[in-house]
C-alpha positions in Angstrom: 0.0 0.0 0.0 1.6 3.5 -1.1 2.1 5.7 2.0 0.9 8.3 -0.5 -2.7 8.0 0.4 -2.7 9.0 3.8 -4.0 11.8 5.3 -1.4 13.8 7.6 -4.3 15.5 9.0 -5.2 13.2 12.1 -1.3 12.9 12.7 -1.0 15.9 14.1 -3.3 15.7 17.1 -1.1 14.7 20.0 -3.6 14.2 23.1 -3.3 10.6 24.3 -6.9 10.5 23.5 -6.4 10.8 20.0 -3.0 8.8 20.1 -5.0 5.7 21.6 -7.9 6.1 19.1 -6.0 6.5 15.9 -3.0 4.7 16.4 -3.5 2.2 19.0 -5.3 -0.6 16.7 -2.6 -0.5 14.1 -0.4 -3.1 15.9 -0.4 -6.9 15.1 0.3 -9.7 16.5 3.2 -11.7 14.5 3.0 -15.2 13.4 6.3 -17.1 13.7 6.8 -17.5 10.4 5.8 -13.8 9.3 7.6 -11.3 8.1 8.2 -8.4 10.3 7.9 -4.7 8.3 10.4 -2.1 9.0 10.3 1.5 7.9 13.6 2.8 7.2 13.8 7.1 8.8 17.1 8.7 7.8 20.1 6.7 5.9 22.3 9.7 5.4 25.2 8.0 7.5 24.8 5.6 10.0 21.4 4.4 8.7 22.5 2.6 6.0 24.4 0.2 8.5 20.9 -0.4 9.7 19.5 -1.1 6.3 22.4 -3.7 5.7 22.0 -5.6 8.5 17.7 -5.7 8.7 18.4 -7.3 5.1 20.3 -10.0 5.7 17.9 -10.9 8.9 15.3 -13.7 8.2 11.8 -12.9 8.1 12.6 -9.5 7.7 11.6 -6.7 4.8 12.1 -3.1 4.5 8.8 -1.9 3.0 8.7 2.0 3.3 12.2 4.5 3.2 11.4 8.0 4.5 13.7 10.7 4.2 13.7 14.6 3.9 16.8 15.1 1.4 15.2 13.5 -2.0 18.6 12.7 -3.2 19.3 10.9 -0.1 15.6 9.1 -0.4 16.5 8.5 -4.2 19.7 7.4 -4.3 18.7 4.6 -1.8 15.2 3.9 -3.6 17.4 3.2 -6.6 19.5 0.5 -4.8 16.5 -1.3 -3.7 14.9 -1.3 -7.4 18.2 -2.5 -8.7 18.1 -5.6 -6.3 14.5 -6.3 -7.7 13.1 -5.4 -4.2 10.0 -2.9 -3.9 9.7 -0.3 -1.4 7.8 2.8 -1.0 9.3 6.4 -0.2 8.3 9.3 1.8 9.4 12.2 3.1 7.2 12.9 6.1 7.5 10.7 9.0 3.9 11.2 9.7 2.7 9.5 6.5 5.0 6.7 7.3 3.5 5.8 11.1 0.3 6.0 9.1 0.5 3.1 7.2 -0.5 -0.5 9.0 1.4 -2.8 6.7 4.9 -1.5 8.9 5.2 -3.6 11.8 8.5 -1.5 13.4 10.6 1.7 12.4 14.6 1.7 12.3 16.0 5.5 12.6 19.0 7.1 12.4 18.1 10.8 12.1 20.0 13.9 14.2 19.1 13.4 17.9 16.8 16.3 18.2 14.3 14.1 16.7 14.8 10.4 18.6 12.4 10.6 20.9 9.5 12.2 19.2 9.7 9.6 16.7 10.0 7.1 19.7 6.8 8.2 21.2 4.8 8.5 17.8 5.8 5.2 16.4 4.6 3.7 19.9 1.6 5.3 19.8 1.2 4.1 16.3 1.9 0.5 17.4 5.1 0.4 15.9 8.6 -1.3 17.6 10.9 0.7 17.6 15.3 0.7 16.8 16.4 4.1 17.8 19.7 5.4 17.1 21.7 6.6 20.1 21.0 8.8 21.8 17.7 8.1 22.3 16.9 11.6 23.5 18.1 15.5 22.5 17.2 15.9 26.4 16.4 14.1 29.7 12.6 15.1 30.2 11.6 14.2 26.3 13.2 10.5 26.8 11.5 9.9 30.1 8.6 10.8 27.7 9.7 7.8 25.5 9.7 5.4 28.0 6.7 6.0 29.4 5.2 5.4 25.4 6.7 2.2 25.5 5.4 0.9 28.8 2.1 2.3 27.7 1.4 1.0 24.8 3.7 -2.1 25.0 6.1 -2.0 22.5 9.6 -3.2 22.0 11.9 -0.1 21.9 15.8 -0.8 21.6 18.2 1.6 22.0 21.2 1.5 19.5 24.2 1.1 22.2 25.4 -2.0 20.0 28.1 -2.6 22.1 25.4 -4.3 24.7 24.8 -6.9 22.3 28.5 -7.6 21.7 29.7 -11.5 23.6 32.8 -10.2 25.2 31.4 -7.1 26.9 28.5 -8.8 28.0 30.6 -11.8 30.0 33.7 -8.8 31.4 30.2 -6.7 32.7 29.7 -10.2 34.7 33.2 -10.7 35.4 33.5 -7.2 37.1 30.0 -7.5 38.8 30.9 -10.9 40.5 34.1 -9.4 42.0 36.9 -10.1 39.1 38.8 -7.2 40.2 37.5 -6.8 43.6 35.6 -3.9 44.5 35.2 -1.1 41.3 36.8 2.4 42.8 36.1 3.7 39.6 34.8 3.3 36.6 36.2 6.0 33.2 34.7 6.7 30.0 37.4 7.6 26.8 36.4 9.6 23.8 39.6 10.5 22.3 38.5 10.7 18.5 39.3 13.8 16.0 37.1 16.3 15.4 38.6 18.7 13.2 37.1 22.8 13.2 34.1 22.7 11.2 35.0 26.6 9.5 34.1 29.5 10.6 31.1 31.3 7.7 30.4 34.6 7.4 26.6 34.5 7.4 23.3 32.9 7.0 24.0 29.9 4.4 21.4 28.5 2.0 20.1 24.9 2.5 20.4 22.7 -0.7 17.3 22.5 -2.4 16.8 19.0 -2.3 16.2 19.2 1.7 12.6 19.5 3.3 14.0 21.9 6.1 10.8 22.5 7.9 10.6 18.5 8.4 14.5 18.5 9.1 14.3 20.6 11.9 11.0 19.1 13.4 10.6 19.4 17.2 13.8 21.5 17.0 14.0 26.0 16.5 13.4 27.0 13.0 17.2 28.8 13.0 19.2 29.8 9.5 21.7 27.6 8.5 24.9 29.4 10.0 27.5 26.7 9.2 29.1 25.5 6.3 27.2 22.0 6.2 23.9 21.2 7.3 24.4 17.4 7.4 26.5 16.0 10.1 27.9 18.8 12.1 24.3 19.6 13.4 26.3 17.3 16.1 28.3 20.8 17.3 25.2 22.9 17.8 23.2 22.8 21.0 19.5 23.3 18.7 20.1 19.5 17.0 23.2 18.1 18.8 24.9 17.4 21.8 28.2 17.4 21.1 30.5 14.4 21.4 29.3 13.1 25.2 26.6 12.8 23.6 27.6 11.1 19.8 30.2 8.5 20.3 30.5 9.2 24.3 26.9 7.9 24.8 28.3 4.7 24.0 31.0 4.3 26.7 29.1 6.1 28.9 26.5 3.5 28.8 29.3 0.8 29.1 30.5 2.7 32.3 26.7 2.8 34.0 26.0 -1.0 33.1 29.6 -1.9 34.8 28.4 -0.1 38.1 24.7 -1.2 37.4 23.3 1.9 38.5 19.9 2.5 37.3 19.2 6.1 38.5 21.2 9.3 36.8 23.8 10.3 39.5 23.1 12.3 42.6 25.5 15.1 41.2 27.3 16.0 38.3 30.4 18.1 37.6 31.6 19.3 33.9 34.6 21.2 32.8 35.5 21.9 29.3 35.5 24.0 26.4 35.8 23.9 22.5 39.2 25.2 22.7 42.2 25.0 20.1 40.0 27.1 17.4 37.1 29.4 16.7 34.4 27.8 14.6 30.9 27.7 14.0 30.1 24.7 16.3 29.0 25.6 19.9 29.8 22.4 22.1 33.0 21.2 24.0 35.8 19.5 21.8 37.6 18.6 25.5 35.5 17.8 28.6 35.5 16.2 31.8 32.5 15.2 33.1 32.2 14.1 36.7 28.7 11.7 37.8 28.8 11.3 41.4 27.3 8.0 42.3 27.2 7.1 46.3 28.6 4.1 45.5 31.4 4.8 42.8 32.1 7.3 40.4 31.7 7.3 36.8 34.5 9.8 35.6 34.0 10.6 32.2 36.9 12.4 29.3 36.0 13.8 25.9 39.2 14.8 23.8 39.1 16.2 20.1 42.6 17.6 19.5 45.4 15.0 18.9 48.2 14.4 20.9 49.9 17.2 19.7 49.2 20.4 16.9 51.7 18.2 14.1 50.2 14.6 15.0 47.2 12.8 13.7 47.4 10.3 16.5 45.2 10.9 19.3 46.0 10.5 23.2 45.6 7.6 25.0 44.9 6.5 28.6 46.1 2.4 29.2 46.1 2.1 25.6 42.2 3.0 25.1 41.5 6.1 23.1 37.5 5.4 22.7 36.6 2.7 25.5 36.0 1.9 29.0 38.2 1.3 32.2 36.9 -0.2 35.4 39.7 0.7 38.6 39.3 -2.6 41.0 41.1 -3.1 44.1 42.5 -6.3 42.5 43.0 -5.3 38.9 41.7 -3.3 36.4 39.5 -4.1 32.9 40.3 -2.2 29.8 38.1 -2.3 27.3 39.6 -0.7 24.3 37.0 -1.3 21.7 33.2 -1.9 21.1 33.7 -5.8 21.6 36.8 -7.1 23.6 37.7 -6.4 27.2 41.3 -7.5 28.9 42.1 -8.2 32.1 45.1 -7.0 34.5 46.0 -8.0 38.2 47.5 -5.0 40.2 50.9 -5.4 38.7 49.9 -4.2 35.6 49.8 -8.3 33.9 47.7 -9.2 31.7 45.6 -12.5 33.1 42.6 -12.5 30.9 40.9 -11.3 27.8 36.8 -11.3 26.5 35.4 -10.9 23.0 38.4 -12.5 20.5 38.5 -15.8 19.1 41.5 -17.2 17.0 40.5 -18.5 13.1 41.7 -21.4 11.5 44.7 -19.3 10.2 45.5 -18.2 13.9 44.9 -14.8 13.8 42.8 -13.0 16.3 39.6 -11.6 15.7 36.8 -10.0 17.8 33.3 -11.8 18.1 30.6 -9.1 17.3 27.0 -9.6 18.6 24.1 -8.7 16.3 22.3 -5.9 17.8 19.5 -6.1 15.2 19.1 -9.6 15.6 18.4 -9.5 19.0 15.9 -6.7 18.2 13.8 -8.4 16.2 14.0 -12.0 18.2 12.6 -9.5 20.8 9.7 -8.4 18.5 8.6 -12.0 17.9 8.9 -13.0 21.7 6.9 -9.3 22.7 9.3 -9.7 25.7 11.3 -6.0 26.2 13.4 -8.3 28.9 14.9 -9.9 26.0 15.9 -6.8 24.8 20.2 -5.8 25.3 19.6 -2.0 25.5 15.5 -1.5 26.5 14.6 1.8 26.1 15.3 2.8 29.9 19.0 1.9 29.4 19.1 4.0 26.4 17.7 6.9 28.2 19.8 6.8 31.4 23.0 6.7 29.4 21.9 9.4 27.0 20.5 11.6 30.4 24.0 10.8 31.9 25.2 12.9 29.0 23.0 15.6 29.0 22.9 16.1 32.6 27.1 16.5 31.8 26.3 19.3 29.4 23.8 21.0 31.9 26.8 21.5 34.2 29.0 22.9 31.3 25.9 25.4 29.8 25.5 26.7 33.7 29.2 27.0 34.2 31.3 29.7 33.4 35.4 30.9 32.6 37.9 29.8 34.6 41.8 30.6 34.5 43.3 27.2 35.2 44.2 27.7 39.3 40.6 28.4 39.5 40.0 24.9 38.0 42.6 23.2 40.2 41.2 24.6 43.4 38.1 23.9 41.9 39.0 19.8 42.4 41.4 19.7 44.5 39.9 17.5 47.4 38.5 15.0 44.0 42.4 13.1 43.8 40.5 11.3 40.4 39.1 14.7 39.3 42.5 16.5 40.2 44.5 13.9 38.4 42.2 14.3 35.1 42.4 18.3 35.2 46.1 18.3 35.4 46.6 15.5 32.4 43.5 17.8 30.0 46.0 20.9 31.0 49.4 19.3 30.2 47.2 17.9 26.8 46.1 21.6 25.7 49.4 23.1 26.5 51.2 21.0 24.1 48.6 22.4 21.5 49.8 25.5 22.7 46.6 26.9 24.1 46.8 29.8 26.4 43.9 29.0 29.6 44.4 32.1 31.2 43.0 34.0 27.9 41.3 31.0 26.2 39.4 30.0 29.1 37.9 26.7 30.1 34.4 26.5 31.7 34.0 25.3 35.0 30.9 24.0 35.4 28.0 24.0 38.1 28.5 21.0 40.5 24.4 20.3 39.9 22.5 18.0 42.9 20.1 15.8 40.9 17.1 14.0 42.7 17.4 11.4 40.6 13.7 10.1 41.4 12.1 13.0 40.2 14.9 13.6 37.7 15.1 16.9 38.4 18.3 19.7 39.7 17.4 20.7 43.4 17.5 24.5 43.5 18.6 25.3 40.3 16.0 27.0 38.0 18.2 27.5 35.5 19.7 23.9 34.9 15.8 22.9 35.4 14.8 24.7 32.1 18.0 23.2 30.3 16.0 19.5 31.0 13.6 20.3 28.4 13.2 22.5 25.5 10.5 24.3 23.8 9.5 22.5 21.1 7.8 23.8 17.7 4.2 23.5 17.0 3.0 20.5 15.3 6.2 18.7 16.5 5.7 18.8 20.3 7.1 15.8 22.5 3.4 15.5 24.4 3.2 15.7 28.4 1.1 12.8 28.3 2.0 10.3 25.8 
């Protein structure tokens, strides 16, 4: 059935009432030996990873693509007709979570529109795959977990990594007492991220791009950057800087290690987009400090290399992007999305997770399928089957936001201010002086290009809400255009 004869109309009422009456019967329940539908939302980048791997699953077919660039939507229309496999297209989102023949949606589209599209497509009686993270802010993704529980539908976060053999059995390792009791548990993102150029004014956005629809729940602003794709990332409107794009995945490693299922009691960040001046507005190097009772999750984000003439980036025990848990009896490094290695408190290596050894001898990692355990979950209706349900997705991604609260309430800071700042934290002392040594050898004066020291925020992390601070409050949530509102009541 063509997605085409819809109306868009009904779509746009967003009371529960109307949610439960015009979406609610649109669900099915799957034979064993159906085919579950996905509609495809945004293949631009990492969504065509998503459409390669729902291919080659059994029982699966993608049956609608929906995109708002029509080069984007074409060029990937034309694959499928190539391969002798039909599909429909759409731009709007809306027409898409009309149809009934889609079982489940698979999106990859900038964050600012994760969890809208979470809580329509539950609403619609649609499963759900949503790109990390799941949220652009913490209130909107309690919002999408509350659709899910309502209305029952399988919702998995796109942490892959929670899907991956080796991770899985080191989480259990650590949790059983491998390395004795965790003191701490740290989060790497060391990856370049180059300036993204400085323009001199409004830009014009290619002609092929529905911009109303891009923006969505987002604020209608001119393009004021060189590219609209991708480095939406740097801007606080669609993006949340690099906590939040490849940090949200070790952060989420680093809260299922200390299996805390709250957002921290109180969060510290210090940082700044330092080394350049560019259009983008979030940190390029940040600390970001989540106070848990029980152990700390300490948290770096570096996008300069190790120094101005080097590619290479930093590391820190020979991770760059991964995850270190600090045990009285060892530590566990994991360097990479899948393996996980072992030391004893001399510094030997006594165990390693995730490789196996091919008939040639050489090493390789063993990579879960995060989309296959997806759709098993669809067919079983069981979100406990799930690796990453919905309310792991929005923790981790809260974790981050709640980081860049602390930075937007924060303010300059000449580097003895910073120091004195942390000096009764040894772990956040420790971190401060290693960022400073890094941006001096990039030759970056901190007494005039100033870091921001941010607010130490106190969460109650029932309520998930700041205590006493108005202004971090209003940074929870946003104000969301009309017609593209994140409801109160989903």
């Amino acid at each position: 059935m063509s997605t085409s004869n819809f109306s868009r109309r009904n779509f746009l009422k967003t009371s529960a009432a109307a949610a439960a009456c015009l979406w609610g019967a649109s669900s099915r329940v799957l034979g064993a030996n159906e085919d579950i539908r996905i509609g495809m939302i945004g293949f631009r980048g990492r969504g065509k990873d998503h459409i390669e791997n729902l291919r080659k699953l059994k029982g699966v077919r993608i049956v609608t693509l929906c995109d708002v660039d029509a080069d984007v939507l074409g060029a990937e229309a034309k694959k499928f007709a190539d391969r002798g496999e039909k599909v429909e297209t759409c731009s709007d989102v809306r027409k898409l979570l009309e149809d009934k023949n889609i079982d489940a949606i698979a999106s990859a589209t900038p964050n600012h529109w994760h969890s809208l599209l979470t809580v329509w497509a539950c609403q619609a009686g649609k499963d759900v795959y949503m790109e990390k993270p799941i949220s652009h802010n913490v209130w909107e993704g309690r919002k999408a977990v509350e659709a899910a529980r309502k209305y029952n539908r399988i919702v998995q976060a796109g942490t892959q990594s929670r899907s991956n053999p080796g991770l899985r059995e080191a989480v259990e390792f650590i949790q059983k007492g491998g390395i004795g009791k965790v003191k701490l548990v740290r989060g790497l993102c060391y990856k370049p991220r180059n300036s993204i150029g400085k323009v001199p004014g409004e830009q014009t956005v290619p002609s092929s791009i529905d911009y109303d629809l891009w923006t969505g729940p987002a604020e209608k602003l001119p393009l004021t950057r060189k590219s609209l794709h991708y480095d939406w990332h740097w801007v606080w409107n669609t993006g949340n800087g690099d906590l939040g794009n490849q940090g949200i995945h070790q952060m989420d490693i680093a809260r299922w290690i200390l299996g805390e299922n709250e957002l921290s009691p109180k969060v510290l960040s210090i940082g700044g987009r330092l080394g350049y001046v560019d259009d983008g507005q979030t940190p390029n190097t940040q600390i970001i400090y989540h106070a848990y009772a029980k152990t700390p999750l300490l948290f770096e984000v570096r996008g300069l290399s190790s120094k101005p003439e080097s590619k290479e980036m930093d590391n820190y025990r020979g991770a760059q992007i991964g995850v270190i848990a600090h045990g009285e009896e060892g530590e566990v490094v994991m360097p990479s999305y899948a393996i996980a290695i072992v030391y004893d408190k001399s510094g030997k290596e006594v165990k390693r997770f995730g490789e196996t050894t091919n008939a040639e001898g050489k090493k390789t990692q063993v990579q879960g399928n995060h989309y296959e355990n997806f759709i098993n979950a669809v067919r079983s209706r069981k979100s406990t089957d799930l690796h990453a349900d919905i309310i792991e997705g929005h923790l981790s991604s809260a974790l981050c936001h709640t980081g860049n609260i602390s930075h937007l309430t924060g303010k300059p800071a000449v580097p003895e201010e910073v120091r004195d700042a942390v000096k009764s934290n040894a772990e956040l002392a420790e971190v401060v002086s290693r960022v400073q040594e890094h941006l001096g050898n990039h030759k970056i004066d901190l007494s005039s290009e100033k870091i921001t020291l941010g607010s130490w925020l106190t969460m109650d992390p029932k309520t998930e809400r700041f205590a006493g601070n108005a202004v971090a409050n209003a940074l929870l949530t946003r104000e969301y255009r009309k017609g593209f509102e994140v409801p109160e009541k989903v």
